[in-house]
N, C-alpha and C positions, 0 to 999 in steps of 0.2 A: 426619568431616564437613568437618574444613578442608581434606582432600585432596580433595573436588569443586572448590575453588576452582584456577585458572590456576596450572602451574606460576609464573610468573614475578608471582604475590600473596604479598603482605608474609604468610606463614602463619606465625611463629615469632611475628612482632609481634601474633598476631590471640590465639596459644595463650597469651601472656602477657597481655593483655585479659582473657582467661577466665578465668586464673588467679586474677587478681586480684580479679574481681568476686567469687567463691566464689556462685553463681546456681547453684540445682539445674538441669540437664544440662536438664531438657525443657524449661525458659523459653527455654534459647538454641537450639531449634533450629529454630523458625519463622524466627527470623534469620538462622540460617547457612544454611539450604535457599534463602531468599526471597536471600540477599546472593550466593550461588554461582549460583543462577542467571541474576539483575543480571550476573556477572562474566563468565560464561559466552557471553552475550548482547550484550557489548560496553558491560559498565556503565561501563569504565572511561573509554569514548572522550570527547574534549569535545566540546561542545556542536556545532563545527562538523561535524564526521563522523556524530553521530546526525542531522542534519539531511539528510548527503549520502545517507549511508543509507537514511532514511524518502523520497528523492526516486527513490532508484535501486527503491525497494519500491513508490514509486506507479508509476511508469515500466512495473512491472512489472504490477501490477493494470491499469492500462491495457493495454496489450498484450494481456493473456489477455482481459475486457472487449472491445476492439475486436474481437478476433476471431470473439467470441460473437454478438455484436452483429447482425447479418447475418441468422444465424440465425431468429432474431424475424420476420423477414419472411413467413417459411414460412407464420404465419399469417394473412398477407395473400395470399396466391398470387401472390408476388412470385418472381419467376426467379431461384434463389439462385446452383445452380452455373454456371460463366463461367471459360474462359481467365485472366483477370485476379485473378479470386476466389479462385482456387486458390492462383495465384503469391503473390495477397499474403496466406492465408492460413501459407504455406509462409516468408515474411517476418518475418511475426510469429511462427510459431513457431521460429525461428530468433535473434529478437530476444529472446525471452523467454530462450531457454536460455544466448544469452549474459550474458545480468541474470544471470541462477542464477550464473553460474559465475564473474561479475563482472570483464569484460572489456566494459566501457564504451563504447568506441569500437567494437567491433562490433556490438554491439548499436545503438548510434546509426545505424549504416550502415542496418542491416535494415531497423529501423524508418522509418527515414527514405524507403525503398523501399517498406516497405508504403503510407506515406502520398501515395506517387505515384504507387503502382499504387491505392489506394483511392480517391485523388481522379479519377482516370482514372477507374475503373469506375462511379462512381456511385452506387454498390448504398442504400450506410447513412450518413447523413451524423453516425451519432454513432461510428461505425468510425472516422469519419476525426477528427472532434472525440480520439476517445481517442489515435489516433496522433499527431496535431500536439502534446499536449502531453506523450503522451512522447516524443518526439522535443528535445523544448525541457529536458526535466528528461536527460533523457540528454547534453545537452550542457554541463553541469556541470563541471567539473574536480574532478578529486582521484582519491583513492589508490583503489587496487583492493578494493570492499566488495560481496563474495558474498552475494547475499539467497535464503537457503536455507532461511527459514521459509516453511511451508507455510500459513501463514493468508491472506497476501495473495492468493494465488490461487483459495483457497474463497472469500474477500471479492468477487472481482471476478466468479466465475463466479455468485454470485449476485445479485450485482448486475445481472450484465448479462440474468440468466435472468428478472427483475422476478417481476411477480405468479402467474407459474406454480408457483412454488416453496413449497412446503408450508411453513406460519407456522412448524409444528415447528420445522424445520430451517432458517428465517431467525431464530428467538429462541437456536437453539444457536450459529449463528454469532456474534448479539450478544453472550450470555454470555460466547461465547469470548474474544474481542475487549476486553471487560470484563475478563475475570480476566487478560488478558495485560498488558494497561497496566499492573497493577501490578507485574509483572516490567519491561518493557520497554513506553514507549511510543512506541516508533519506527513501529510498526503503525498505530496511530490515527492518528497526523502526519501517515501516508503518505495512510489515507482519505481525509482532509482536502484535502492535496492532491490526491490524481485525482479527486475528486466535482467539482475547477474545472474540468472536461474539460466538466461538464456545462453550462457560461455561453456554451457554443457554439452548443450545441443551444438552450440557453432564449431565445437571440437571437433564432431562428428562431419559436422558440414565442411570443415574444411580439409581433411579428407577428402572431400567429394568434387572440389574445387581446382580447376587447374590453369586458370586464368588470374594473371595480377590483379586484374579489374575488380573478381569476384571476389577476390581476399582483401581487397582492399573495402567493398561494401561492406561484408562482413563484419570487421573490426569497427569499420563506424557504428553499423547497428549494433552488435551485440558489447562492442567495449564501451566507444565514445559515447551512444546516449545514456546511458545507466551513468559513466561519468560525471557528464554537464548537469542531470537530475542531481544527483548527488552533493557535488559541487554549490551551485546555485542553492540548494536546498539548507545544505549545511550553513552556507554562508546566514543566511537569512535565518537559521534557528541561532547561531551564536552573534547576531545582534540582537536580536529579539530577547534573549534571556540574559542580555548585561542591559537591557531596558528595565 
């Protein structure tokens, strides 16, 4: 079990730990499963790089989100495909795969193309809402960090799919989401941050609102949760990296 852990973890210093406790074998291995996977995951980095990370993973949930986004229209009988649609469909998915492969400044490039070609086109104004802020988290400085979990991309394509999507398979997401923060909560931080994608759109919406009621939903959805993710999130990366 100590060989799941990084070559380059203190493992001799962990096998002496163990020794010393003299703990039957199955108390410690909820620990060492749950601590190799923390290390595995990038438990060791500090606090600023799991921030950089969780920015380059919203970045990324935006992106796949924008591009979905459009989509949604179909059921208005809104004119989806367009010369322009295409291109900056082709932008973002271009931007996204360089997130994956974590090459930052390319990605910033794409994206920042989709967000000209989508503000050009007109189509979805929350397309462009998710480009402009990843475009802004894209332009971050620091070191090269591959976001090559698969969850923020099931996060964002249901997000952006809203209410069509079976409760089923929006509470496995949640659970997921749930059991992964306690390995790693760089994921959650990252929601946190691209659900502010949505204080773009809710500008717009509120405008449109003329009940206290509705203004008052509003702000919870689009200010208050992206808040508590954050909040919560953050909390939980600056214990984790004074561990």
């Amino acid at each position: 079990m100590v060989r799941l852990y990084p070559p380059d973890h203190p493992r001799d210093e962990m096998l002496g730990v163990l020794e010393e406790r003299h703990r039957p074998w199955h108390r410690e291995v909820p620990a060492l499963l749950l601590g190799a996977l923390r290390a595995r995951t990038g438990g060791g980095h500090p606090a600023t790089l799991r921030w950089l990370y969780a920015a380059r993973a919203a970045a990324l949930m935006l992106l796949v989100a924008g591009a979905v986004a459009p989509v949604q229209d179909l059921r208005y009988g809104v004119v989806l495909r367009s010369g322009l649609m295409d291109a900056t469909w082709v932008c973002a998915g271009l931007a996204a795969l360089a997130v994956v492969a974590g090459f930052r400044l390319v990605a910033f490039a794409f994206a920042a193309s989709a967000l000209v070609l989508a503000g050009t086109d007109l189509t979805s104004i929350p397309a462009i809402a998710c480009y402009t802020v990843a475009a802004v988290l894209l332009l971050l400085p620091g070191p090269r960090l591959p976001v090559r979990n698969p969850l923020p991309v099931l996060l964002a394509l249901a997000w952006s799919a809203g209410y069509p999507l079976p409760e089923g398979v929006q509470l496995a997401l949640i659970v997921a989401l749930a059991l992964w923060t306690v390995v790693d909560e760089r994921v959650l931080l990252a929601a946190g941050l691209a659900l502010a994608a949505g204080l773009i759109t809710a500008a717009l919406e509120v405008a449109e609102v003329s009940d206290t009621r509705g203004l008052l939903i509003l702000a919870a959805w689009h200010v208050g949760l992206p808040a508590v993710l954050v909040a919560v999130a953050g909390t939980l990366t600056r214990r984790r990296a004074q561990v």
